[in-house]
N, C-alpha and C positions, 0 to 999 in steps of 0.2 A: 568147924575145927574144934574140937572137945579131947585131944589129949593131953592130958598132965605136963604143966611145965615142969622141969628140975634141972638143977645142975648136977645132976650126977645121970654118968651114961650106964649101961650095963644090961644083959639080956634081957631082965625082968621089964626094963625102961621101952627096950626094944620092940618086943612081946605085945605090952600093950597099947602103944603107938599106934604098931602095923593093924592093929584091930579097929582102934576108934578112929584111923586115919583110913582107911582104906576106900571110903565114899566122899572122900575131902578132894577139892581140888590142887593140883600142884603147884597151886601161889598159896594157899593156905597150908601145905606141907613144908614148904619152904620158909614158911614164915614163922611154923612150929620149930623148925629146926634153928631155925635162928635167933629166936627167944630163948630158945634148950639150952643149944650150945657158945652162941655170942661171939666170940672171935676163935674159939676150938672149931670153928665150922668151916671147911675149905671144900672146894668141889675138883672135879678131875675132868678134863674133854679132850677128847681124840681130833679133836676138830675137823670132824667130821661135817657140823655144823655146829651154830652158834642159838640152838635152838635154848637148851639149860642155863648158855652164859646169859641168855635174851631174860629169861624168867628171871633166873638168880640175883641177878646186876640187880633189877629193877626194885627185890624187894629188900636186899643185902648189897649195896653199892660199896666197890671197891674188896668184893672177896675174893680170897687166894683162889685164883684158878690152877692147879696144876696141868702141863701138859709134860709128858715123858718125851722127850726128843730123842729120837733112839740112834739115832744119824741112819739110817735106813728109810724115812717116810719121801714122799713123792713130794718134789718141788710147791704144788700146788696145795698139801696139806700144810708145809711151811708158810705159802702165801698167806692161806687163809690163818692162819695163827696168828702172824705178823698183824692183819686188818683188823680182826676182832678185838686183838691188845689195843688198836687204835681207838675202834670204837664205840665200846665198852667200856661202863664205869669199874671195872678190875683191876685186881693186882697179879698178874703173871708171874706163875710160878714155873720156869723153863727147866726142864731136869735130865740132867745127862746120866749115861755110867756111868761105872767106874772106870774102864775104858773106854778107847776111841773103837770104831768100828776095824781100824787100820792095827792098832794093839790088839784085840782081841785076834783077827787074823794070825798075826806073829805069836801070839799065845800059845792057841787053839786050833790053827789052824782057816785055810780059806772057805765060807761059805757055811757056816754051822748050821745059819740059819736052812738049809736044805739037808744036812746031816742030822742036826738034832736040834729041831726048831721049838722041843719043849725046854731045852738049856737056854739055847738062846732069847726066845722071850724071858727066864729066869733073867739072866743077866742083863739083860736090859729094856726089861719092862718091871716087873716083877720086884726086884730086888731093888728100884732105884724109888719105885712108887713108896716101898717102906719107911726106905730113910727119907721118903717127901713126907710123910703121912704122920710120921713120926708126933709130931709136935700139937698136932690135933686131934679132938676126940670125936670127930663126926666130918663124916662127908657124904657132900651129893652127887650123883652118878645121872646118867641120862639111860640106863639099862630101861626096856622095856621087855614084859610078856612075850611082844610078837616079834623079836627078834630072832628068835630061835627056839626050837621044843626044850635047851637046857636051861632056856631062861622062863620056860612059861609059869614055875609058882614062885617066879620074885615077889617078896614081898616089901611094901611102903617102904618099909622099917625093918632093920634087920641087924643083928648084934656080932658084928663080922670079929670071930673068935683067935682067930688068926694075927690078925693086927690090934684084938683086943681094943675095939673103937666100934660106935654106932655108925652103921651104913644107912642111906637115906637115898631111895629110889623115888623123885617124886609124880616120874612119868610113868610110870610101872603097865601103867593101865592102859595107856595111850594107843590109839592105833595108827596106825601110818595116815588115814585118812587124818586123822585131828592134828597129828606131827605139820601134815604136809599145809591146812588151814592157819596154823599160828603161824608156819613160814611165812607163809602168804600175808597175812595181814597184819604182820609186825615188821616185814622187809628183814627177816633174819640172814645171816650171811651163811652164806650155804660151800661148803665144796665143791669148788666145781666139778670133781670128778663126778659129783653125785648125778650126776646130768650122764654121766659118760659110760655110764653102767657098773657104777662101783655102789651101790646101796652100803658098803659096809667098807672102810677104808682103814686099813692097816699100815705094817710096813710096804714095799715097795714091790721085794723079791716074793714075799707071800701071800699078795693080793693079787687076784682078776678078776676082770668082769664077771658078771654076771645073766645069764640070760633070762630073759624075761618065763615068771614064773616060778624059778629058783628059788629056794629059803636066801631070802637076803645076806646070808653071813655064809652061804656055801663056797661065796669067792676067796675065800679067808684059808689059809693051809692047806687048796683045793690037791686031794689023793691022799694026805696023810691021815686022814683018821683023825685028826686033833682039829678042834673046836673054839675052844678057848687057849688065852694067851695065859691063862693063870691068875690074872687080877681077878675077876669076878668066880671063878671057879670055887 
């Protein structure tokens, strides 16, 4: 691990990070990150799994975890939020809209999310992730290369312009095989759907399965053309 500690974030920081960091392992990414940024450092999970909280926790105990509750996610991604917050040394960050799923109806209309499911992630992924984010100058993400051909040049490190804050990928590189080995030999908590044919777990109304072979994130807004939810885009 040979990149430049500083307290200050900003592209140039980002830039050569992702360069001297990019043959470093993701406990040593994590650990740059949190000499960098110190308590500006929160991370984000879908809880999907608890593979990032597993790393994170152990070398930064008690960080903000964000998780977007969109009131849309499947019972069982709830579960598993609820366990991880147990048992994990974190501090959960739970973040709703600005509406309920039930207001936004009355608004808008029923069912956006199948009308215009790129507003709707806005407004309740999107838009809520900001004002979580707000307060921090860095966070870690569990995005890897093989999730998708739009993620495949994620880099380490990256100066997300948008939210004007350092992005830190620190599994970028990971492949499902090594993902699936740390599960294994750390007892990480997993979703169960991930067993059920959902490699990639979203909202409720916009995720299916998956058939074997698939790009893992094809079950994801499967027919509309849309890809991503707008956070990492």
């Amino acid at each position: 691990m040979n990149a430049t500690t500083t307290s200050v974030g900003g592209p140039e920081l980002a830039e050569r990070a992702a360069r001297e960091l990019e043959e470093a392992t993701a406990q040593e990414i994590i650990a740059w990150a949190a000499e960098t940024f110190g308590d500006g450092l929160c991370m984000t999970s879908s809880m999907a799994d608890a593979l990032m909280v597993d790393l994170a926790s152990r070398i930064k105990p008690g960080i903000d975890v964000i998780f977007l509750d969109t009131g849309y996610h499947f019972p069982e991604t709830i579960g598993t939020r609820d366990a991880v917050e147990s048992v994990y040394d974190i501090t959960l960050v739970n973040v709703e809209p600005n509406r309920t799923v039930a207001e936004q109806d009355q608004a808008l209309g029923p069912r956006l999310h199948g009308r215009n499911p790129e507003l709707c992630c806005h407004l309740r992924k999107v838009e809520p992730l900001r004002r979580a984010l707000a307060p921090y100058s860095a966070w870690l993400t569990g995005v890897r290369r093989g999730d998708s051909a739009t993620r495949r040049d994620t880099p380490i490190v990256q100066w997300d312009r948008r939210r004007r804050m350092t992005k830190v990928n620190p599994i970028a590189r990971w492949t499902q095989d090594e993902v699936d080995a740390y599960v294994a030999e750390h007892g990480v908590i997993v979703n169960p759907l991930q067993y059920d044919g959902y490699p990639s777990i979203g909202c409720e109304p916009c995720t299916r399965r998956v058939a074997p072979g698939e790009d893992p994130r094809s079950g994801r807004w499967a027919g509309t053309g849309k890809t991503e939810c707008g956070i990492h885009a």
